[in-house]
N, C-alpha and C positions, 0 to 999 in steps of 0.2 A: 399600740398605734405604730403602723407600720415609717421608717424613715423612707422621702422621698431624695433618691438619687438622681440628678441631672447629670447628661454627658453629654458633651458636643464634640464630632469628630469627623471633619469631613471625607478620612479615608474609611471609608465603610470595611474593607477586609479587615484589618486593625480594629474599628471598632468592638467586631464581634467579638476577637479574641479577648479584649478589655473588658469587656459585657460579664463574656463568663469566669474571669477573674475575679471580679468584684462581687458575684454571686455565690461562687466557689469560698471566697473567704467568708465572707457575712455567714452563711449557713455555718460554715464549719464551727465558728463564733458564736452561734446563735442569734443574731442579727437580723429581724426582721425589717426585710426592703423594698420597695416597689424603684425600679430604675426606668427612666425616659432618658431614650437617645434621639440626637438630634444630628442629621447633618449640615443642616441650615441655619445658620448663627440666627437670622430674623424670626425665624420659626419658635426658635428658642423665646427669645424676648418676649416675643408677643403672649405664646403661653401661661407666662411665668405676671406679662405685663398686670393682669388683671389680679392676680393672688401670689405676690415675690415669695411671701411666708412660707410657699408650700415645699420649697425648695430648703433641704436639709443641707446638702454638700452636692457641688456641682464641677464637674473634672471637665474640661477645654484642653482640647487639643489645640495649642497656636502654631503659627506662623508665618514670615513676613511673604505676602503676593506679591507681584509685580508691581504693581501702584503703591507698594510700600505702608500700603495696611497691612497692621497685624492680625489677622483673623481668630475671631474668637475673644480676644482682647477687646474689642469695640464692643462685642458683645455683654462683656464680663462690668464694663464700665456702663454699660446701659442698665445692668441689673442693679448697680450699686446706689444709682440714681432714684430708682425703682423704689429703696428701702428695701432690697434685697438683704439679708444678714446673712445667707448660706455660708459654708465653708466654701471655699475656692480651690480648689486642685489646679496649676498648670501644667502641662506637659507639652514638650516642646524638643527638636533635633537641633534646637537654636538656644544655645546658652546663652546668649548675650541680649537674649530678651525677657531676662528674667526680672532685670532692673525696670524694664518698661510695665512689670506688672503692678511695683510697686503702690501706687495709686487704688487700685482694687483691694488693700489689704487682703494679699490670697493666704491661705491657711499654709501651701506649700507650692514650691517649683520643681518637677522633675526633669531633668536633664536628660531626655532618650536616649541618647549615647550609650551610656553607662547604667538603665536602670535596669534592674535585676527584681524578681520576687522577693528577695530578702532584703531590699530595700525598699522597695515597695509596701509589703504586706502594714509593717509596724506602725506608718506614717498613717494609711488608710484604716485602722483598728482604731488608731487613736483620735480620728475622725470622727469616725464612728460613736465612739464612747461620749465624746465631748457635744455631734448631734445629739445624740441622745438623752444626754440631761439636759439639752434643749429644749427638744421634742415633747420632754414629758411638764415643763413647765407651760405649755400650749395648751389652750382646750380648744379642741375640735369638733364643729357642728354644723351644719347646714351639708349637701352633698352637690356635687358635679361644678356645674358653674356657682352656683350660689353655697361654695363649701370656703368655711372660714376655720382662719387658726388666728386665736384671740389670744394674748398670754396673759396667766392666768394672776397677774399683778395689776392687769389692764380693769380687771375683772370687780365691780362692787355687790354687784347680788342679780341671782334669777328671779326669773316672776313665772308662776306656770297658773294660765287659767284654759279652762277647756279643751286640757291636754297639749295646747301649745305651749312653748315655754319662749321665755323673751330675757335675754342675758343681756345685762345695763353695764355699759364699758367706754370707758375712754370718750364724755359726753354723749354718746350713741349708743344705740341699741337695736339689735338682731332678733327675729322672733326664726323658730324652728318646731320637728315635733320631737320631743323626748320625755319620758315618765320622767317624774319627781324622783319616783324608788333608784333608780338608774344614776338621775344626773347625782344624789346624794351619796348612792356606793361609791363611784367615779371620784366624788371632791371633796368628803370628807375626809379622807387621810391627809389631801392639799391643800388646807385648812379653814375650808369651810364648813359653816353651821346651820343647819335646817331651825330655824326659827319661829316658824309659822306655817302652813298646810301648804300656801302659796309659795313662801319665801326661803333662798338661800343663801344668805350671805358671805363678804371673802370678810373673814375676820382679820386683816390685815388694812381695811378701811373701815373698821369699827372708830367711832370716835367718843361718841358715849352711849351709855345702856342708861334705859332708868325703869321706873316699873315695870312697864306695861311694852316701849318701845327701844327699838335702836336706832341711832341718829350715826350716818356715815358719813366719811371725809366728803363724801360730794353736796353733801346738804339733804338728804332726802333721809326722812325718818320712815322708818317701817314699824307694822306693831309684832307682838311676840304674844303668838297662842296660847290661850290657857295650858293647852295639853302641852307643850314644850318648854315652857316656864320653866318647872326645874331644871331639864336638861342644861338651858339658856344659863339660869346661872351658875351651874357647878362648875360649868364651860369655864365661862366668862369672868368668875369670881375668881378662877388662877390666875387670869392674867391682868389681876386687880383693875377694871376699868369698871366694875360696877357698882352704881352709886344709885341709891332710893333720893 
């Protein structure tokens, strides 16, 4: 799953060069990225307003205007609001605005003045590395507008009937289309459990097993297939919660 890159930077010529900086490191690293530039801080928001999640690490270019907004900054504070969690990148020719980011818990402030690639690259790798075990605790489904990142703690069990499948999380629940075969390659190493033809559980909201069924931290009991029964308890039986 590719990390989403956000950049806002109202001097377009500078933009670019940063564009292919950030794509020159990621490849060399192996770093698979999708980047969206912006040079309209609203533009920004509003994108992001509907799905903040989507947003991995986001670099702002600030700085103070005329009327003494900080540009970029308002913006950075609208996403925070938002339930944005991104990393935050500053960059700024204004050092003395780096205390004004505070508020945003940014990930980091670069000082233009003095930034170089050899202080650059390290700050942004490690960015990277830290979205990324993000990213991979996310499950992603649905596409375009209607594309969601759920994490995957959020998560108590899929349901797939007629080739739709409908993922039960955080009180709510999302329907979509994905094979079974798919979404079980995908989440069984992430610890989930195929328990029934229909059903796939986050074994981290298991609360109790008994014969036939499993009862989740949300209150809903599901039953367990004949055919995966053993699988079910040799599972389940290490992690001593199963009880006849």
């Amino acid at each position: 799953m590719p990390m989403n890159i956000y950049t806002f930077n109202n001097n377009r010529n500078s933009s670019e060069d940063h564009i292919k900086t950030l794509k020159d490191i990621a490849s060399e690293h192996h770093y698979n990225i999708h980047i969206f530039k912006y040079t309209n801080k609203d533009e920004l928001v509003f994108d992001l307003s509907s799905h903040p999640e989507r947003a991995d690490i986001i670099f702002l270019r600030i700085s103070k205007s005329k009327d003494d907004e900080i540009t970029g900054l308002e913006a950075a504070k609208s996403l925070r609001k938002l339930c944005c969690h991104a990393l935050l990148i500053f960059i700024s020719a204004n050092k003395q605005l780096a205390a004004n980011t505070f508020p945003t818990f940014p990930f980091y402030f670069f000082y233009l003045k003095y930034l170089t690639l050899e202080q650059f690259e390290p700050v942004y790798l490690k960015a990277l590395s830290l979205a990324e075990r993000r990213r991979n605790n996310l499950f992603q489904c649905g596409s375009g507008a209607d594309e969601h990142y759920i994490p995957l703690n959020d998560i108590y069990y899929f349901e797939i009937f007629q080739r739709i499948t409908t993922v039960y999380h955080s009180n709510t629940s999302f329907s979509f289309y994905m094979s079974m075969s798919r979404l079980e390659k995908e989440l069984t190493p992430k610890g989930f459990l195929r328990i029934h033809r229909s059903f796939l559980i986050n074994m981290r909201h298991i609360d109790q097993i008994t014969d036939r069924t499993v009862r989740l931290t949300n209150g809903f009991t599901l039953p367990i297939g004949t055919t995966y029964l053993s699988q079910v308890r040799k599972m389940l039986s290490q992690l001593k919660i199963y009880t006849l």
